[in-house]
C-alpha positions as CSV (number, residue, x, y, z in Angstrom):
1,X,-21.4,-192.6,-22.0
2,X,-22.4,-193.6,-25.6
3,X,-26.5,-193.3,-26.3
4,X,-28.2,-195.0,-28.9
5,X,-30.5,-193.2,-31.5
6,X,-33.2,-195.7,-32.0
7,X,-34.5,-193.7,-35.5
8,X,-31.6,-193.7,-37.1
9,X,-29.6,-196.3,-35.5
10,X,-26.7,-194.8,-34.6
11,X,-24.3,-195.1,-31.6
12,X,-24.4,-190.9,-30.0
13,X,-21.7,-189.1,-28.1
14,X,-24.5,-186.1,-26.6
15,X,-27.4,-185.5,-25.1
16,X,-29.1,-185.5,-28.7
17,X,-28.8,-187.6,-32.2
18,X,-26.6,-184.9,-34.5
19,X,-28.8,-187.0,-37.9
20,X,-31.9,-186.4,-36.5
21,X,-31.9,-184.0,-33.2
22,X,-33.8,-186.7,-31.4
23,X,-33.0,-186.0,-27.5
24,X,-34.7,-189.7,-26.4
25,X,-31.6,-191.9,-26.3
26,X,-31.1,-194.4,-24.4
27,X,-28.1,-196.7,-23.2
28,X,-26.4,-198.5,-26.0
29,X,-25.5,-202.2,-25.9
30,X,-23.8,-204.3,-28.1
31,X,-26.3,-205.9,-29.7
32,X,-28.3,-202.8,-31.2
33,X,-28.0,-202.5,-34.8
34,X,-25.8,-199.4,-36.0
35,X,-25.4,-198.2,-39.5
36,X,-22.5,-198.7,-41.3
37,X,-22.5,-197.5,-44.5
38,X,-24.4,-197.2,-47.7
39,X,-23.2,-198.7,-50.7
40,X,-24.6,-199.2,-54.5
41,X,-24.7,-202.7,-56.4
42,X,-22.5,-204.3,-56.6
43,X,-20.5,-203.3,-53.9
44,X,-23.1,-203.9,-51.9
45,X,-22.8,-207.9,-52.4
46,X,-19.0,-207.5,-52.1
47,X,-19.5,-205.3,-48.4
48,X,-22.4,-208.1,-47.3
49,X,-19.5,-211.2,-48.6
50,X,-16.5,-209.2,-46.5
51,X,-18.5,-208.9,-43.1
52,X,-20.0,-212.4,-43.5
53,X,-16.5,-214.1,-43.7
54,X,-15.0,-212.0,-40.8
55,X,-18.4,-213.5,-38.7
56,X,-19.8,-210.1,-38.3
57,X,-23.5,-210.3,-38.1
58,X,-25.1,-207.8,-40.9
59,X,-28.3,-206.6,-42.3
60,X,-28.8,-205.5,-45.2
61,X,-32.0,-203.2,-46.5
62,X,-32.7,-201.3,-49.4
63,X,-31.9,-197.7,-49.7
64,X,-35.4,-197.3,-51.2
65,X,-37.6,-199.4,-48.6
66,X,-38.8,-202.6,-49.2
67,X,-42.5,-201.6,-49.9
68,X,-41.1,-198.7,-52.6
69,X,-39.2,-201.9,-54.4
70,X,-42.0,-204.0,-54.5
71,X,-44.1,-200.6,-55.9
72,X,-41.8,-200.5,-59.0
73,X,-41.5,-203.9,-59.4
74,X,-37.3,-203.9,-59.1
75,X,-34.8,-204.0,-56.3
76,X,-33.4,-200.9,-55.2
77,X,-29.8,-200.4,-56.3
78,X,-28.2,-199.0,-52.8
79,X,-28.1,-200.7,-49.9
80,X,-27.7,-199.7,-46.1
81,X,-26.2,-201.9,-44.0
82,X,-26.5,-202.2,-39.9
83,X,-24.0,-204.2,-37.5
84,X,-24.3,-205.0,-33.8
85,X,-22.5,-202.2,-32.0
86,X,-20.4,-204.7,-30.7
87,X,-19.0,-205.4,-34.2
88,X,-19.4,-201.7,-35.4
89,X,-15.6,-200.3,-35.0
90,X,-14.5,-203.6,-36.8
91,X,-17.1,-203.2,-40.2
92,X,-16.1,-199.5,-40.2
93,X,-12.6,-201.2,-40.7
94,X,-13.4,-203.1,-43.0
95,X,-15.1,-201.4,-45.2
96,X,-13.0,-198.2,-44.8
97,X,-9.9,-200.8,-45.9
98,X,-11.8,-201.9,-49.0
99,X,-14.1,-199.4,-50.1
100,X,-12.3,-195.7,-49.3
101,X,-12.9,-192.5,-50.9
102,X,-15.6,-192.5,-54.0
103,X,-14.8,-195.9,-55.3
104,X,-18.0,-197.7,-54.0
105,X,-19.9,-194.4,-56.1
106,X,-21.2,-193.2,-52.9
107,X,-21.6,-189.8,-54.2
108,X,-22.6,-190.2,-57.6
């Protein structure tokens, strides 16, 4: 049975979160927000445009935290994004499809 890590908000397949080692999951459902991917500007804007046309719910936060951001007076240039589990295997799609291997500068 799928568990949900509620730290790092991610659907598990164990008895414990492989990101974090967390061992207090609980059920998933398909309305908990799972993490998708992280992406730089401006993919970002293109990734958040994608999912909003196919209908799929999305959030959207800076990589930095919103309270870092306001700190340094800018907007953090990476973004992490979070679908409804429901939606997750269809956004991985997606953004597999358009974004694959290093193009997004994911690991720059």
């Amino acid at each position: 049975m799928t568990q949900y890590c509620i730290k790092c908000r991610r659907p598990v397949e164990g008895e414990s979160c492989p990101i974090c080692g967390r061992k207090k999951l609980r059920p998933i459902t398909g309305e908990d927000a799972c993490f998708l991917t992280e992406l730089k500007e401006p993919w970002s804007d293109v990734l958040a445009e994608i999912l909003t046309q196919e209908d799929i719910p999305v959030l959207r936060q800076g990589a930095a935290g919103v309270g870092l951001a306001a700190e340094i007076g800018m907007f953090p240039e990476r973004h992490q994004f979070f679908v409804p589990y429901a939606c997750l295997e269809k956004g991985q799609a997606l953004a597999e499809a358009f974004f694959s291997g290093n193009y997004a500068g994911e690991n720059e």
